[in-house]
C-alpha positions, -999 to 999 in steps of 0.1 A, spaced: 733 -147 721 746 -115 739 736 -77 751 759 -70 718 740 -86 691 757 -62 663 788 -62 649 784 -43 625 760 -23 600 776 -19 567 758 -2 539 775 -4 504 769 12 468 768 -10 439 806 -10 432 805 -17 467 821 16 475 812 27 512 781 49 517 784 45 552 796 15 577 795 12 614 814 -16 634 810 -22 670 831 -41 694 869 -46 692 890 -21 670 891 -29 637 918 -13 616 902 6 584 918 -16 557 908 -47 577 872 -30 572 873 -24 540 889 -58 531 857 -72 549 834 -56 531 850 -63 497 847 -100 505 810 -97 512 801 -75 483 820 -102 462 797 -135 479 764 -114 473 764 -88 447 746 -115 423 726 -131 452 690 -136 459 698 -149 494 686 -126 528 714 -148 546 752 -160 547 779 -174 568 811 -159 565 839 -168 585 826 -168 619 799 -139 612 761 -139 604 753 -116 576 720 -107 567 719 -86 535 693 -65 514 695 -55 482 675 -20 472 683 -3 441 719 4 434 724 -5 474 739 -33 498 727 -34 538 742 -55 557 739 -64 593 766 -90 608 768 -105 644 785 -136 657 779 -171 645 754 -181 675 735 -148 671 701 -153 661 696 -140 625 662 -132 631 669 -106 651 695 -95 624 672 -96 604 649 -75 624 675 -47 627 684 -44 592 642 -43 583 641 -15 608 672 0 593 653 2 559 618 12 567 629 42 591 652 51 560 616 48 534 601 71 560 624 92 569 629 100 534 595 107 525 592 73 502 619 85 481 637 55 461 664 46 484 695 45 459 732 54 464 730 90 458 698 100 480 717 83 508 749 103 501 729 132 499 707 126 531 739 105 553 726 130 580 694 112 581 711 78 577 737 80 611 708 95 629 686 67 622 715 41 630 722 58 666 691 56 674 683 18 662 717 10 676 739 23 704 776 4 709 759 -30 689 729 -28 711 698 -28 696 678 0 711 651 2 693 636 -20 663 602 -2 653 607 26 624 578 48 635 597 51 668 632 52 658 619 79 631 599 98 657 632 104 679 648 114 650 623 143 646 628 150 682 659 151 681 665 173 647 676 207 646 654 234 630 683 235 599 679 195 595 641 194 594 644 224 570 671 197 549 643 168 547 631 160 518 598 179 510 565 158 503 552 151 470 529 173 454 493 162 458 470 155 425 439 180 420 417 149 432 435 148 463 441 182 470 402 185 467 393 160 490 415 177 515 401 207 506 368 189 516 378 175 547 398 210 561 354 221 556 343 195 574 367 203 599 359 239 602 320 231 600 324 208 631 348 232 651 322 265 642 301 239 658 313 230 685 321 265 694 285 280 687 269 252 710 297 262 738 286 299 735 249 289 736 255 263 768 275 293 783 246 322 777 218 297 788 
C-alpha cells in the first residue's frame, strides 16, 4: 500500500463509450487507455461482482443505470479503500445532482460537476478526501456564480409539503417576533 492508492478512475456508458476517465501515475498513451477500458467493460458488463483482478490491477466497479465506475490501483492495494473512493465518487455525484438518476446523459450533461467532484476526492491518485458531504461542500465553495446557476434545480415540493413548510417558516417568525419583543422589553425595563 502507497501515498498513491489510485490508478485510475474510469467511468464508462453502457457501450462502454467514455464519459469521462482519469489515470494517474506513469503516461499512459490514449489508445493504451482506451484498450484498457474495453477489456474491463468486456469482464463486467454482465457482472454482479463489486471486485476483479485484472492483470496486475484491483478493480472495483459499480453498476448504476446505463453506467460503469471503476476505480483501479495496484495488486497489493487494499480494495476496501477502493472501494471507499469509488462509494464517495457516487454519493457526492447523488448529491451534487440533486438525487437525479445518475445515467449516461445527466453525467454528460453535468461533466462539470463530475471532474469537480473527482479533484476534490482525488488529487495526482491521492485520496484527499472520502466523505461526500465534504467533498460536495468544497465543490459549492469552490463554484462560480455561472456553475451554481447550471446545477440542477430542486424538485418541486407537493402541496402537503409545501404546507408544512409553510407552517414551520410561522413558527419561525412567531419565535423570532418573540424573541425580539422580549429584547425590547429587557432593554426598556
Amino acid at each position: 500500500m502507497s501515498l498513491y492508492a489510485v490508478k485510475s478512475i474510469v467511468i464508462l456508458g453502457h457501450e462502454g463509450m467514455r464519459i469521462c476517465s482519469k489515470y494517474f501515475g506513469k503516461e499512459i498513451p490514449f489508445q493504451a487507455q482506451r484498450d484498457w477500458e474495453k477489456k474491463i467493460f468486456e469482464k463486467t458488463q454482465n457482472q454482479t461482482g463489486e471486485i476483479l483482478l485484472l492483470d496486475s490491477d484491483i478493480i472495483v466497479y459499480r453498476n448504476i443505470s446505463d453506467v460503469y465506475f471503476y476505480v483501479s490501483g495496484s495488486a497489493n492495494e487494499n480494495e476496501l479503500l477502493l472501494d471507499g473512493v469509488l462509494t464517495a465518487l457516487v454519493d457526492t455525484l447523488t448529491t451534487s445532482l440533486r438525487d437525479i438518476p445518475i445515467d449516461q446523459r445527466v453525467l454528460l450533461e453535468h461533466l462539470d460537476l463530475v471532474l469537480l467532484a473527482l479533484d476534490e476526492l482525488l488529487d495526482n491518485g491521492i485520496i484527499l478526501e472520502s466523505d461526500a458531504k465534504t467533498i460536495e461542500s468544497r465543490m459549492v465553495l469552490g463554484a462560480s456564480e455561472e456553475g451554481l446557476a447550471a446545477l440542477p434545480k430542486a424538485l418541486p415540493l407537493s402541496d402537503q409539503q409545501q404546507q408544512q413548510l409553510q407552517r414551520a417558516l410561522n413558527r419561525v417568525g412567531q419565535d423570532i417576533a418573540g424573541q425580539i419583543k422580549q429584547l425590547t422589553v429587557n432593554l426598556k425595563g
